[in-house]
Every structure is written in C-alpha cells, then in structure tokens.
C-alpha positions, 0 to 999 in steps of 0.5 A: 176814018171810022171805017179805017178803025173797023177794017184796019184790024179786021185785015189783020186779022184775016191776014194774020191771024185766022191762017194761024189759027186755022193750021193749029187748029187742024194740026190738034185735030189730026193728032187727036184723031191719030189714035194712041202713040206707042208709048201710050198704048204700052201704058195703057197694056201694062195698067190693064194687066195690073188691074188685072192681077189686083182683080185676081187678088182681091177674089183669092182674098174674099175667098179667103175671107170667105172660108174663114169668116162667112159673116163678114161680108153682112158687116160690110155691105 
C-alpha cells in the first residue's frame, strides 16, 4: 500500500509531467538561442542611432559651454 502511494505519483509524473516539461523546456531554449527577431533588431537600430545623436548633442553643447565659460566644467566635477 505504502509503496502504491510513492509509485502512483511518480508515474504520473514520468508520464505526464516530465515530456511536458521537457519540450517547454527546449522549445525556450531554442527561441532564446535563435538570436534577436527583426523587430527587435530594428529596436535595437533605431535606439543606437538616438544614442548616437544625443552623444553628438551633448559635445556641441560642452563645446559650447566651453567657449563661453571655461570654468564651469570645476564646478561640476
């Protein structure tokens, strides 16, 4: 009896369960490991040229700032 209460569910288990969580579990691995989908990469395109032209922004306004008051970059730091 003891031993049907052990094994019972641990059929289930082998059975049911542990396919299932085997095939979920590969399925995630192999769209993880597929690398970015179009419209991620267009994401990822687009922000880096944003970034890109803040960081352009930023030096014209710090050469700007420069030019006009050369100490302020002491008060900053």
């Amino acid at each position: 009896m003891s031993s049907f209460l052990i094994a019972g569910p641990l059929i289930v288990f082998l059975i049911f369960v542990a396919p299932l969580w085997l095939v979920l579990h590969y399925r995630s691995k192999k769209r993880a490991a597929g690398g970015l989908s179009e419209e991620d990469f267009q994401r990822l395109q687009s922000l880096s040229e944003r970034a890109e032209q803040m960081q352009r922004r930023v030096n014209t306004l710090e050469r700007i700032l420069d030019s006009e008051s050369p100490e302020w970059r002491r008060r900053y730091e």
